[in-house]
N, CA, C and O of each residue as an XYZ file, in Angstrom:
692
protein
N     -17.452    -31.499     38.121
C     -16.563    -32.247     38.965
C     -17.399    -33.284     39.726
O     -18.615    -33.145     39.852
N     -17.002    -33.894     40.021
C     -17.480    -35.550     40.736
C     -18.041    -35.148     42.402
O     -17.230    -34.720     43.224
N     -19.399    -35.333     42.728
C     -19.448    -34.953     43.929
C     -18.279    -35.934     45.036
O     -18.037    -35.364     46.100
N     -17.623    -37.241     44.838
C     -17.266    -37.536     45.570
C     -15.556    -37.315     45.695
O     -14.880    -37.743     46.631
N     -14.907    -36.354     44.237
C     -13.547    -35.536     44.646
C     -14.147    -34.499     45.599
O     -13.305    -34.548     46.496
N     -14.906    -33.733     45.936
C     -15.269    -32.569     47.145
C     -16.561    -33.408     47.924
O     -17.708    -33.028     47.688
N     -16.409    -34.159     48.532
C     -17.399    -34.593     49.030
C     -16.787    -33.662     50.855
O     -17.662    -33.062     51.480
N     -15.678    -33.689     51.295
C     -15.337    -33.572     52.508
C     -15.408    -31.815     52.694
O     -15.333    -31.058     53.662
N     -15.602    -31.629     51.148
C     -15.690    -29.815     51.660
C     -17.398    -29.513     51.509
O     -17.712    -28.323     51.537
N     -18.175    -30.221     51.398
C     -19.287    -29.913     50.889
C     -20.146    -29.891     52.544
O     -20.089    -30.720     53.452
N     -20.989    -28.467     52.438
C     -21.451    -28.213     53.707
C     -22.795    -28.171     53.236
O     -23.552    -28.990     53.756
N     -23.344    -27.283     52.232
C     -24.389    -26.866     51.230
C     -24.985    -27.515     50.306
O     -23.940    -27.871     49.762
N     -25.921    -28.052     49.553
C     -26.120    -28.235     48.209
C     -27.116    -27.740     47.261
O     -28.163    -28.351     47.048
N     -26.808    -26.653     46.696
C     -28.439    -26.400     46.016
C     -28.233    -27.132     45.007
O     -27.222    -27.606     44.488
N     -29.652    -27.176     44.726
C     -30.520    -28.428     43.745
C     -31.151    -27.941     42.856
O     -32.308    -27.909     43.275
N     -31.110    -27.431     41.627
C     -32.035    -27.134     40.582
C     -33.423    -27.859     40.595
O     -33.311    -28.948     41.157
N     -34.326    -27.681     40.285
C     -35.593    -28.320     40.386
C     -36.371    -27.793     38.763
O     -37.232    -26.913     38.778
N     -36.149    -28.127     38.101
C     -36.759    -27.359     37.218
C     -37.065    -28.421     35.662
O     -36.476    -29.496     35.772
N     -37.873    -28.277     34.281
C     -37.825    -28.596     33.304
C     -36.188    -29.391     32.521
O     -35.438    -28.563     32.003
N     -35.928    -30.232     32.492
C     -34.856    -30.401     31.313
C     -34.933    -29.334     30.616
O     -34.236    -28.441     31.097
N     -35.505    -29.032     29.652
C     -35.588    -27.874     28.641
C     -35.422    -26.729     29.136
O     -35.108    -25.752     28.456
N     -35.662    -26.702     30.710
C     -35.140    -25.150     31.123
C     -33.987    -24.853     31.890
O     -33.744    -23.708     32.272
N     -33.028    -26.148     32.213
C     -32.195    -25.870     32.644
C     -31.339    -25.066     32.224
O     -30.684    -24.439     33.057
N     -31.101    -24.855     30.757
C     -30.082    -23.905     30.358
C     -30.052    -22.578     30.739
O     -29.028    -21.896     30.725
N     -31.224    -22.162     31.103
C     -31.491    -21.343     31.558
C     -31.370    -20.864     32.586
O     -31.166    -19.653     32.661
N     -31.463    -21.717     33.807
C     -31.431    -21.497     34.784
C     -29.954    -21.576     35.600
O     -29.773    -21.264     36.777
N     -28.568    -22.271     34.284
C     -27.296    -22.350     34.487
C     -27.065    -21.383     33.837
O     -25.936    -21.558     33.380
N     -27.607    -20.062     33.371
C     -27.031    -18.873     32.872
C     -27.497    -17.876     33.631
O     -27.857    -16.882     32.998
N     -27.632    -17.826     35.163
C     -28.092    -17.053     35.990
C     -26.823    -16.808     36.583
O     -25.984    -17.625     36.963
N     -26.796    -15.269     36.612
C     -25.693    -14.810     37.043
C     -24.877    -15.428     39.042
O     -23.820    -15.562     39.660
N     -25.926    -15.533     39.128
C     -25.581    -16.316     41.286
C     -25.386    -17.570     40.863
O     -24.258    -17.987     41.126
N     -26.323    -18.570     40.110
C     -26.070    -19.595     40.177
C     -24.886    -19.946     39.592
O     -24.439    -21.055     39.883
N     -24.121    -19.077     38.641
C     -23.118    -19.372     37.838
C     -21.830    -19.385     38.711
O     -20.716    -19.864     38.501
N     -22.231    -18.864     39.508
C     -21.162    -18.523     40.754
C     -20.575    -19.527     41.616
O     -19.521    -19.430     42.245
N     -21.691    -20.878     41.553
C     -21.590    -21.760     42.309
C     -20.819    -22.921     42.176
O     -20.975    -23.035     40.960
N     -20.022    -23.987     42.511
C     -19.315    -25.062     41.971
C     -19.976    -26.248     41.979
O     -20.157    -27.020     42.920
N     -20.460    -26.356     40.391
C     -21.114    -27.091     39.714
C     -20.397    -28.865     40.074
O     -19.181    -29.047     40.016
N     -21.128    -29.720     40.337
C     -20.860    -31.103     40.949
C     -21.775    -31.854     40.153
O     -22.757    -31.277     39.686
N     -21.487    -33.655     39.832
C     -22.288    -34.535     38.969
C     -22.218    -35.698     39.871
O     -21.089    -35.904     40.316
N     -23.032    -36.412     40.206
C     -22.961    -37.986     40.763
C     -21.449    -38.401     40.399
O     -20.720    -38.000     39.491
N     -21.306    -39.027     41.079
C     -19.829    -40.009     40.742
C     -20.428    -41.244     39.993
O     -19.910    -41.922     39.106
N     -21.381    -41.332     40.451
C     -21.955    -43.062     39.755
C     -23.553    -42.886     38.926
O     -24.375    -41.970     38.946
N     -23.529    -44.120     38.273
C     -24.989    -43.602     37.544
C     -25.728    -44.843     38.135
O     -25.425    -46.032     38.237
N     -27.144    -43.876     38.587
C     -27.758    -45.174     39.094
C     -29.372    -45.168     38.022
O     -29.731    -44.278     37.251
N     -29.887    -46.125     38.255
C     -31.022    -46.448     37.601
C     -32.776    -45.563     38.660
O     -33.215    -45.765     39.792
N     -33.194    -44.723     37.628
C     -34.202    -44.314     37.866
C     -35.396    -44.928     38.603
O     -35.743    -45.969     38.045
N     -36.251    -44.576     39.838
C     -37.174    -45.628     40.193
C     -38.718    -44.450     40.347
O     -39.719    -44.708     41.015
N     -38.483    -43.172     39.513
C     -39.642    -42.434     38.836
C     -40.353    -42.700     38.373
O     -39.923    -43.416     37.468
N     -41.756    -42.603     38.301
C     -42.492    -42.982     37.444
C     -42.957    -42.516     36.121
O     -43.598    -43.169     35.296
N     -42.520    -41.220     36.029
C     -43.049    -40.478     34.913
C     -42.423    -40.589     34.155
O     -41.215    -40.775     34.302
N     -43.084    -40.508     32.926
C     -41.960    -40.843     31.682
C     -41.321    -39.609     31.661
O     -41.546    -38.525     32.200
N     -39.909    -40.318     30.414
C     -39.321    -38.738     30.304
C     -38.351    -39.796     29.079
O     -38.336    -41.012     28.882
N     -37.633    -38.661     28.455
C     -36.817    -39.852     27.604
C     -35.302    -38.609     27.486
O     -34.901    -37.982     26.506
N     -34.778    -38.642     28.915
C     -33.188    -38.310     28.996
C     -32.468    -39.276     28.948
O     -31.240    -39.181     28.958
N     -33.248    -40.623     28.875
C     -32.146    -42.161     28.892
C     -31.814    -42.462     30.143
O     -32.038    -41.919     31.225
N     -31.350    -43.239     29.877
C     -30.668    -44.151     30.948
C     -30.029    -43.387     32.031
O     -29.788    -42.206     31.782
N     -29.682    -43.890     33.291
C     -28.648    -43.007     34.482
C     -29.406    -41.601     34.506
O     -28.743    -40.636     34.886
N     -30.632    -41.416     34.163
C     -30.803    -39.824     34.702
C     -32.207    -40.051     35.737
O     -33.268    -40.579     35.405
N     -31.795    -39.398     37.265
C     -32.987    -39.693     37.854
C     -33.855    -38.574     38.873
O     -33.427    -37.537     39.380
N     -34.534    -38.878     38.920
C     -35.743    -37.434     39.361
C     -34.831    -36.258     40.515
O     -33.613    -36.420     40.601
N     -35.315    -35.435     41.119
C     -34.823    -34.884     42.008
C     -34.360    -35.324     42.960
O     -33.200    -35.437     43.359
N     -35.858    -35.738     43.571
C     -35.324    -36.403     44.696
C     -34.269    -37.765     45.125
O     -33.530    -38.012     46.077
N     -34.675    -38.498     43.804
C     -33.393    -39.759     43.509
C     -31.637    -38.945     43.537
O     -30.574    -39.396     43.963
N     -31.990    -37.525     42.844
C     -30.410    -37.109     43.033
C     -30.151    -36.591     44.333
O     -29.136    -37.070     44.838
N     -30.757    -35.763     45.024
C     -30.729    -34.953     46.154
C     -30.008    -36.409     47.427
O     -28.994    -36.270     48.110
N     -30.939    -37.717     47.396
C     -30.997    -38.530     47.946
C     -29.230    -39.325     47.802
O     -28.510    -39.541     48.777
N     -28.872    -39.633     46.380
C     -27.865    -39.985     45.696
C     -26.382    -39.222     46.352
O     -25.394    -39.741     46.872
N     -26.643    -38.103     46.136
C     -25.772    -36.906     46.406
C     -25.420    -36.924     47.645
O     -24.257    -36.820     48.035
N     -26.819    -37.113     48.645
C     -26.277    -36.956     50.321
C     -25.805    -38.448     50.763
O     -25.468    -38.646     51.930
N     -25.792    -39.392     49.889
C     -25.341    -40.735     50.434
C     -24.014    -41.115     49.900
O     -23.448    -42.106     50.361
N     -23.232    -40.089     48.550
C     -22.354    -39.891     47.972
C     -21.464    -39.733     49.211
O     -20.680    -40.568     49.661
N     -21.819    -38.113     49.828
C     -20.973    -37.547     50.540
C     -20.934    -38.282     51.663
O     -19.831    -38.644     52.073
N     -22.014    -38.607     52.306
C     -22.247    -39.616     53.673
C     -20.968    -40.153     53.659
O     -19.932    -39.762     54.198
N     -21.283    -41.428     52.723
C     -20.357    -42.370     52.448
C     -18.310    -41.827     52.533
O     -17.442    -42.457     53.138
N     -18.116    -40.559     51.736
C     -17.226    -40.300     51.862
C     -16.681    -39.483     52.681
O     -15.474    -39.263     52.575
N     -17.369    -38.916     53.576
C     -16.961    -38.431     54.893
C     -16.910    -39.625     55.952
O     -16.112    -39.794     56.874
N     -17.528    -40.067     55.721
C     -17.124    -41.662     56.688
C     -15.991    -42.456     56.725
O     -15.418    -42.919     57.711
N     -15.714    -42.569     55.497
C     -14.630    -43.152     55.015
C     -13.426    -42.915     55.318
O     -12.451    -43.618     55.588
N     -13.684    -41.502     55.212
C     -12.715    -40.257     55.807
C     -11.843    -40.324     57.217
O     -10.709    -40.581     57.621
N     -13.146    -39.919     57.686
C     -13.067    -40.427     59.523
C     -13.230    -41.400     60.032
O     -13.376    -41.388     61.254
N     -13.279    -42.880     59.172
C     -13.378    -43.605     59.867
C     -12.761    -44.608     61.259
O     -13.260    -45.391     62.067
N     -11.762    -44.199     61.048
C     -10.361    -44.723     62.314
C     -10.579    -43.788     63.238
O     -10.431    -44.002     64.441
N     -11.015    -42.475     62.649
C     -11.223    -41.398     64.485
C     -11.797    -42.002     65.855
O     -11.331    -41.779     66.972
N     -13.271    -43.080     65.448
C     -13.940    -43.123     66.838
C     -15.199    -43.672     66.583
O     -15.787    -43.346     65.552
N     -15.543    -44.216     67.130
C     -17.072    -45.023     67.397
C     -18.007    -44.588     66.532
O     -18.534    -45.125     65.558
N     -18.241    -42.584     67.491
C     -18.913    -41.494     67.194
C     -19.715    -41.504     65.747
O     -20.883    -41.431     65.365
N     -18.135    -41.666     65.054
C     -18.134    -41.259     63.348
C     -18.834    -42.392     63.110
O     -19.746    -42.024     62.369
N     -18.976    -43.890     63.358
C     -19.851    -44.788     63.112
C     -21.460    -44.336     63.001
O     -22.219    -44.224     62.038
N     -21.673    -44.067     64.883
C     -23.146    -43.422     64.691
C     -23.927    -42.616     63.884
O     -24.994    -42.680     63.273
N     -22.650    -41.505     64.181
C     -23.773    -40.139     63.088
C     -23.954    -41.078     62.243
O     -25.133    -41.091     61.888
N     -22.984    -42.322     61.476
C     -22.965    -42.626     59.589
C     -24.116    -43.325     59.871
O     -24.972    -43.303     58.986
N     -24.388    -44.017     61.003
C     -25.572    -45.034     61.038
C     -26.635    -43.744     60.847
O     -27.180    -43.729     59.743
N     -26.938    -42.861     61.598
C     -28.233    -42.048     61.705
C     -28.734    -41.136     60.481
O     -29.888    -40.931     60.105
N     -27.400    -40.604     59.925
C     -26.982    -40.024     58.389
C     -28.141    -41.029     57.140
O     -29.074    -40.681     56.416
N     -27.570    -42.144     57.367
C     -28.323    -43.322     56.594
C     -29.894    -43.435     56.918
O     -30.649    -43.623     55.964
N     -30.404    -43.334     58.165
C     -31.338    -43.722     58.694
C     -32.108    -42.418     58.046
O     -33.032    -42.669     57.272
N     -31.774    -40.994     58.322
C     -32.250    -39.752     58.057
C     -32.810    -39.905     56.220
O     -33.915    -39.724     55.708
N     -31.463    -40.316     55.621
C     -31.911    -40.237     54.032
C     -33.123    -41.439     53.752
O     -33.903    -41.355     52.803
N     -33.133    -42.236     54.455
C     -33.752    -43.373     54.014
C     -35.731    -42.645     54.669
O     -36.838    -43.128     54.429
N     -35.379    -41.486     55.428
C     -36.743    -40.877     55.564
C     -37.046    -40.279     54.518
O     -38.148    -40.318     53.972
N     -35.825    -39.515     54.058
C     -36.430    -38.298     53.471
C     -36.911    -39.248     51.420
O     -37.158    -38.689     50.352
N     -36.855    -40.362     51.680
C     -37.162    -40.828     50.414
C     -38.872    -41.414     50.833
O     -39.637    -41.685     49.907
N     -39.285    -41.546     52.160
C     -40.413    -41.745     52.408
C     -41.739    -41.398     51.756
O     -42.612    -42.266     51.765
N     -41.972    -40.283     51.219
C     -42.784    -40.101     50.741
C     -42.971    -40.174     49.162
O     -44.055    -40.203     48.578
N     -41.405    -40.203     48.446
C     -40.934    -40.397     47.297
C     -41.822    -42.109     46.848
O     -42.544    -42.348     45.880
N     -41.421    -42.961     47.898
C     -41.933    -44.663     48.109
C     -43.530    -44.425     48.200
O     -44.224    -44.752     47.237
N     -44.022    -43.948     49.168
C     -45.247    -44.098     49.152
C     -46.876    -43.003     47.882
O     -48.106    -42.981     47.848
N     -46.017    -42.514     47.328
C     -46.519    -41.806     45.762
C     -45.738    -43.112     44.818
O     -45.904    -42.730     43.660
N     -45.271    -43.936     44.784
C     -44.359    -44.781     44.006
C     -45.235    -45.906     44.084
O     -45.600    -46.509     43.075
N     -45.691    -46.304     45.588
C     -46.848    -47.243     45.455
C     -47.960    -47.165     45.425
O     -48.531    -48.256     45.423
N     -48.778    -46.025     45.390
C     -49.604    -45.455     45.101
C     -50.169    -45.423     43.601
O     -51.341    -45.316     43.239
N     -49.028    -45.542     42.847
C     -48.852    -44.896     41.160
C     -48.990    -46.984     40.862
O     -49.608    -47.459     39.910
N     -48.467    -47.594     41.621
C     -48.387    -49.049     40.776
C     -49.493    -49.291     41.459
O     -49.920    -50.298     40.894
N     -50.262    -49.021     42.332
C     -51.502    -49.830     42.566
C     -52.463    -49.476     41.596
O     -53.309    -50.225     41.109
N     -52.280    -48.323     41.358
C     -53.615    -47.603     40.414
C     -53.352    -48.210     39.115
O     -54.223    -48.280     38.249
N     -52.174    -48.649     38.967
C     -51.631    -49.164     37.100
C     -51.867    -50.214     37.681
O     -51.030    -50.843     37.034
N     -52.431    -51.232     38.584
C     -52.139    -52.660     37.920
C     -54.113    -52.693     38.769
O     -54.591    -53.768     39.131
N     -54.661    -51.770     38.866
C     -56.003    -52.047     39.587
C     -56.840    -51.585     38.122
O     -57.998    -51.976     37.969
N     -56.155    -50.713     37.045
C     -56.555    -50.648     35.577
C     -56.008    -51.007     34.514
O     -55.862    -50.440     33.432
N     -55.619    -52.311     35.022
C     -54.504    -53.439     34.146
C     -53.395    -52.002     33.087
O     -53.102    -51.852     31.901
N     -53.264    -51.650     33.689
C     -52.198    -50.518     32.791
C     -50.463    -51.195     33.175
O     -50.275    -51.765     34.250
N     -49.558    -51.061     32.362
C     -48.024    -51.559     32.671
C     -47.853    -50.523     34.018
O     -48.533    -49.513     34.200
N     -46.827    -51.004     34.871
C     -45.952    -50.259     35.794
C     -45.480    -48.767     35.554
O     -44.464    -48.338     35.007
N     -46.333    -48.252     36.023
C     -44.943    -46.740     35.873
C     -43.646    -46.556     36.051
O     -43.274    -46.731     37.211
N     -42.620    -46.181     35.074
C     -41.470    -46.420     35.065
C     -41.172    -47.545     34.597
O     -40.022    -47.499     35.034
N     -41.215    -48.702     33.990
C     -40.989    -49.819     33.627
C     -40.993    -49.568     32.361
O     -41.642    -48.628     31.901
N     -40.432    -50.193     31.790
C     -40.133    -49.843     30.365
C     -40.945    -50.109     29.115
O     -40.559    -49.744     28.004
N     -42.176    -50.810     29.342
C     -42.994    -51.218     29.045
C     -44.152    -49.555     29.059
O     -44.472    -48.886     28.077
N     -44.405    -49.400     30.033
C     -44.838    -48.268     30.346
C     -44.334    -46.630     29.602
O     -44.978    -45.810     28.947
N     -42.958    -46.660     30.050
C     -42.519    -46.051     28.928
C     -42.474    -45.862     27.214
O     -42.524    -44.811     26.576
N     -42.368    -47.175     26.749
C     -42.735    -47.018     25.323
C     -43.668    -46.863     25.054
O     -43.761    -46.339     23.944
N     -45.074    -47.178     25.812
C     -46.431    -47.118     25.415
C     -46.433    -45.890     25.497
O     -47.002    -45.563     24.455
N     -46.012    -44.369     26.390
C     -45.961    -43.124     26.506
C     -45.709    -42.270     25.422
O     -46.313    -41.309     24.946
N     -44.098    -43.181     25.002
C     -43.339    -42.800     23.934
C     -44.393    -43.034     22.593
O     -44.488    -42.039     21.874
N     -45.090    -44.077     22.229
C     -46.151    -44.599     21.125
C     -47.024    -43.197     21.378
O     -46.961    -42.313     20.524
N     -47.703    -43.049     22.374
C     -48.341    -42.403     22.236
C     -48.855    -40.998     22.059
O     -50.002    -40.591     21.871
N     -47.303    -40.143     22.208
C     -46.337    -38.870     21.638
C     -46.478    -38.912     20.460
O     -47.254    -38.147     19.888
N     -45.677    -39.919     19.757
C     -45.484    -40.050     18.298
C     -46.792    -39.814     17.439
O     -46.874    -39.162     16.397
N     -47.933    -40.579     18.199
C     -48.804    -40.958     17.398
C     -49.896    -39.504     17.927
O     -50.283    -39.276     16.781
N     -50.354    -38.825     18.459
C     -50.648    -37.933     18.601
C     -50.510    -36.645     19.055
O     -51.271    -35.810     19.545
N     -48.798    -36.721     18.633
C     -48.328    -35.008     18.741
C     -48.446    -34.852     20.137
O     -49.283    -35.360     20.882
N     -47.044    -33.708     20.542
C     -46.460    -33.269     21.795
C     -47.888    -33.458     22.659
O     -47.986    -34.336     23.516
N     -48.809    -32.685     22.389
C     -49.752    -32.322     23.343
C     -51.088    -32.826     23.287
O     -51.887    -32.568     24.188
N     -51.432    -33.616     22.170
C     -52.697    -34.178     22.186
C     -52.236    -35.537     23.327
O     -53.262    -35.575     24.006
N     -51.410    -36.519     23.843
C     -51.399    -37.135     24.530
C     -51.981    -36.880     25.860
O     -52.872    -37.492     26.449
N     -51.358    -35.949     26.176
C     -52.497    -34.880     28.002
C     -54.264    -35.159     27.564
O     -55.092    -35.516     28.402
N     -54.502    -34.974     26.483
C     -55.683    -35.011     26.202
C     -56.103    -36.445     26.103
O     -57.210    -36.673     26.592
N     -55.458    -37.478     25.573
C     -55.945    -38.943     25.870
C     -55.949    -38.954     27.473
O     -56.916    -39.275     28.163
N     -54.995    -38.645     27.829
C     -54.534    -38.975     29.526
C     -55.713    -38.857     30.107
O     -56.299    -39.785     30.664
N     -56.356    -37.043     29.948
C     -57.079    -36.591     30.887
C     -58.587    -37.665     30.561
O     -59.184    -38.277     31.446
N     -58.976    -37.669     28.996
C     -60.011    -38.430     29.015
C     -60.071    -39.693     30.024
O     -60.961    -39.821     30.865
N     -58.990    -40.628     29.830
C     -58.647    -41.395     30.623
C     -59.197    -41.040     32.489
O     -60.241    -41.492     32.960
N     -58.430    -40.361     33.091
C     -58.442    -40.224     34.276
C     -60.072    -39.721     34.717
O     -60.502    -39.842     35.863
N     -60.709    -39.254     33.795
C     -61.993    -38.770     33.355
C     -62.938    -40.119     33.566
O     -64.036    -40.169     34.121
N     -62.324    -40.998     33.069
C     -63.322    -42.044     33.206
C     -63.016    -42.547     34.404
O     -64.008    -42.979     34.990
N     -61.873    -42.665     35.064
C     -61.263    -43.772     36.455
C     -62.200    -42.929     36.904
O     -63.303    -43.476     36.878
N     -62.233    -41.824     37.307
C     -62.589    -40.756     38.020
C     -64.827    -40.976     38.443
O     -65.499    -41.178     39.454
N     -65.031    -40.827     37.388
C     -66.522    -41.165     36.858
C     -66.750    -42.710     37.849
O     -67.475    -42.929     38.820
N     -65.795    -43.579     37.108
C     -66.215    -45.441     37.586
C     -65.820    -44.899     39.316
O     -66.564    -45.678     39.911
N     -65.131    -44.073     40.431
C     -64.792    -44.424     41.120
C     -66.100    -43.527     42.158
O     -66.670    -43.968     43.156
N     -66.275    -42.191     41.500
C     -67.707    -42.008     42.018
C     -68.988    -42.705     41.994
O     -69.858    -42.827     42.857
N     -68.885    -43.167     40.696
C     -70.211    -45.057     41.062
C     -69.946    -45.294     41.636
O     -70.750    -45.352     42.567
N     -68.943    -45.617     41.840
C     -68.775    -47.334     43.316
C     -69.013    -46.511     44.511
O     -69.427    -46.964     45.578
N     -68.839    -45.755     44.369
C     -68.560    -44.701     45.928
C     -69.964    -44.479     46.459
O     -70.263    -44.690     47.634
N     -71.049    -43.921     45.276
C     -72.570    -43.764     45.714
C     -72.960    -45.153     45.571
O     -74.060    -45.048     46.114
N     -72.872    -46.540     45.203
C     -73.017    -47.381     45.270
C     -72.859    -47.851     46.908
O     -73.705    -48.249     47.708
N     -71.403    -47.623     47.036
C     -71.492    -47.946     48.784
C     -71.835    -47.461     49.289
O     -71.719    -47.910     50.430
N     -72.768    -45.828     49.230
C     -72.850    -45.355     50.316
C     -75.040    -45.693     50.512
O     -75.905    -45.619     51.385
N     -74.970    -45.891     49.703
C     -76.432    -46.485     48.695
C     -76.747    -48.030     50.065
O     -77.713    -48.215     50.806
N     -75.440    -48.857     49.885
C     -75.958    -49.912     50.633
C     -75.843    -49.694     52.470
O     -76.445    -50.198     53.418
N     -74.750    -48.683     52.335
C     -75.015    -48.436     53.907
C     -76.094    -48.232     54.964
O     -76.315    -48.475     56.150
N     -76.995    -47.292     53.227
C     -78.336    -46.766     54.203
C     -78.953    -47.958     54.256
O     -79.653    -48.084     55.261
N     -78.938    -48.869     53.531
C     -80.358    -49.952     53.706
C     -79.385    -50.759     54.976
O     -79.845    -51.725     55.585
């Protein structure tokens, strides 16, 4: 059902956190089965960095968790909106609150594009980025890719301890 037909009864929300591949699993749990299952009303575009290939409109946790409470925001506002001032504020502070809790989501987000464009690598999440991921699955099987990766990070890792005893090299003189 559409989180925004029950948006005005919704007090709670648990959030699965888990594998694609293991969700089935985790929707055949006897408590969780218990619960009334809800989907975005709208599909929005992913701003994750990690690849993944569920397609289009599917986005990380925290993009839904975030999605979900601005769903309902929005439609409890809407709701009450002729009641009173009041209902304005909370909606202003409601907004202000989600736009924290994506804070740290943003700053791992710019973190991830400084490091891709400081080792001329494409954008994470960009689609560019993605197919090169996708190429590189294909071309060396589910799990040998972790193993290019790690070599990879192996070397950033190596070049960033040079520079590091390098500066600390000129401090002393």
């Amino acid at each position: 059902v559409s989180i925004e037909s029950v948006a005005h009864q919704i007090e709670t929300l648990v959030v699965l956190d888990c594998k694609w591949t293991k969700s089935s699993l985790c929707r055949k749990n006897a408590n969780l089965m218990k619960l009334k299952k809800v989907h975005l009303s709208n599909t929005y575009t992913s701003h994750y960095w990690r690849w993944h290939n569920a397609g289009d409109g599917c986005v990380s946790t925290i993009e839904a968790i975030y999605y979900a409470a601005m769903e309902v925001s929005e439609q409890k506002y809407q709701q009450a909106q002729d009641q009173s001032r009041a209902t304005l504020e909370s909606h202003a502070a409601d907004q202000r609150n989600l736009i924290h809790l994506l804070w740290l989501f943003g700053h791992q987000r710019a973190a991830t594009l400084e490091t891709a464009n400081r080792h001329g690598k494409p954008a994470p999440g960009t689609a560019e980025a993605k197919e090169l991921a996708r190429s590189l699955r294909k071309q060396k099987g589910e799990y040998a890719w972790r193993s290019e990766r790690n070599k990879e990070i192996g070397k950033i890792l190596k070049e960033e301890c040079r520079r590091m005893k390098e500066l600390a090299l000129e401090d002393k003189h």
